[in-house]
C-alpha positions, -999 to 999 in steps of 0.1 A, spaced: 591 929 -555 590 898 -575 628 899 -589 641 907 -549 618 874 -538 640 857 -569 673 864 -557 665 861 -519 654 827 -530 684 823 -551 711 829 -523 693 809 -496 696 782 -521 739 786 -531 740 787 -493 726 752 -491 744 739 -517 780 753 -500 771 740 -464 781 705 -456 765 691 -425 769 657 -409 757 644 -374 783 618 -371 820 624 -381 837 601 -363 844 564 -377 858 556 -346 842 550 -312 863 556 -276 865 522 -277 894 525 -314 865 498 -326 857 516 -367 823 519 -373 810 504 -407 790 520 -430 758 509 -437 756 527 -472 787 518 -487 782 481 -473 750 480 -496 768 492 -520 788 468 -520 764 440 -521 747 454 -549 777 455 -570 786 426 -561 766 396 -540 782 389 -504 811 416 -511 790 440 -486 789 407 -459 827 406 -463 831 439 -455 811 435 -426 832 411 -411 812 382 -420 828 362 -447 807 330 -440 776 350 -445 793 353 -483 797 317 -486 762 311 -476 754 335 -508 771 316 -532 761 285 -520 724 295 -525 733 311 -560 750 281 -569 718 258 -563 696 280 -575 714 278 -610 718 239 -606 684 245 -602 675 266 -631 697 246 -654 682 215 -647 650 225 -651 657 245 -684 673 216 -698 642 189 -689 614 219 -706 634 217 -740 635 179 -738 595 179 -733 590 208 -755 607 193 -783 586 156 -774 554 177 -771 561 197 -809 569 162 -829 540 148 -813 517 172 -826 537 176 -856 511 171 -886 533 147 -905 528 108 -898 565 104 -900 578 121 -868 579 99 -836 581 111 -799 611 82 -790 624 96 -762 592 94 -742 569 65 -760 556 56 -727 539 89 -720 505 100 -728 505 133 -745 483 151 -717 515 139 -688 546 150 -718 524 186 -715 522 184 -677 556 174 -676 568 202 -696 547 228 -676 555 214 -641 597 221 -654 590 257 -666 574 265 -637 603 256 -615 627 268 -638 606 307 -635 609 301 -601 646 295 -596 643 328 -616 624 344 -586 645 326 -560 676 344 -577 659 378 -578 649 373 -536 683 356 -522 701 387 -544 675 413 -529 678 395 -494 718 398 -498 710 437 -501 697 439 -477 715 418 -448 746 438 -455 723 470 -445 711 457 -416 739 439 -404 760 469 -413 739 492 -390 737 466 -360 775 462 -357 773 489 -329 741 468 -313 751 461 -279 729 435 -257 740 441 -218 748 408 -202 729 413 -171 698 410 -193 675 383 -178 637 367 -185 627 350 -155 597 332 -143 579 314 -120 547 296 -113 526 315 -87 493 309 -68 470 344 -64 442 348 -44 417 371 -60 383 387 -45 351 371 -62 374 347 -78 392 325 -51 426 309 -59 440 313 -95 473 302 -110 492 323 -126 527 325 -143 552 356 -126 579 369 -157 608 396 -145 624 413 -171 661 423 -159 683 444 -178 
């Protein structure tokens, strides 16, 4: 019984592997319009940032990437660069020999070079972070925008409102505000 439960479970599971099923073959909709893929659109962006917006059609959305990757790493260099300068002043001034002088910054205490040099390796980690989330966020706008390209909002879709006076039992006359939702 057990090697006939085997090879039952066996073939059911070559039969799975030889079907092919998809929902949705078409690329195409009546309207000739070719539907994007959301999968291959990530893809995309994930190989390479704003490539996935450009295939959706939106190739400022891409410039608007490297825009933000291009001040981020402004960013991160300019901060990188300003942490050596007050790592190096904060290591000669607590060098042990009576010889080495902090000239760059004379003016500064040692507690502010030590603030200073903090307060720049902070921002430089978090440029580090900012990459990391505009390059996640990039991901992930080509996946959404990717699967709302067939979004359709009907014209004739309307909020509208007006003040109105109600007169209520055991309450008297109240004001109220009267919203219509059209679509």
């Amino acid at each position: 019984m057990h090697k006939s439960g085997f090879f039952l479970l066996f073939t059911v599971a070559i039969l799975f592997q030889c079907t092919s099923l998809s929902a949705q073959k078409n690329t195409a909709d009546s309207l000739g319009i070719k539907r994007l893929n959301p999968r291959k659109a990530t893809l995309y962006s994930a190989f390479c940032p704003g490539l996935g917006q450009i295939y959706n059609g939106k190739v400022w959305k891409a410039g608007v990437i490297y825009a933000g990757f291009a001040g981020i790493t402004a960013g991160f260099i300019f901060n990188q660069k300003e942490y050596k300068s007050y790592q190096l002043a904060v290591n000669v001034r607590f060098d042990t020999l009576a010889t080495t002088v902090d000239t760059k910054y004379p003016n500064l205490t040692d507690g502010t070079v030590q603030s200073m040099r903090n307060y720049h390796r902070r921002n430089r980690d978090i440029c580090l972070l900012a990459y990391v989330g505009l390059y996640t966020l990039n991901i992930i706008d080509a996946n959404v925008d990717a699967h709302l390209q067939e979004f359709k909002i009907n014209k004739d879709l309307s909020l509208g409102w007006q003040p109105t006076i109600a007169l209520l039992p055991n309450q008297g006359i109240r004001s109220g505000l009267h919203l219509t939702l059209t679509f």
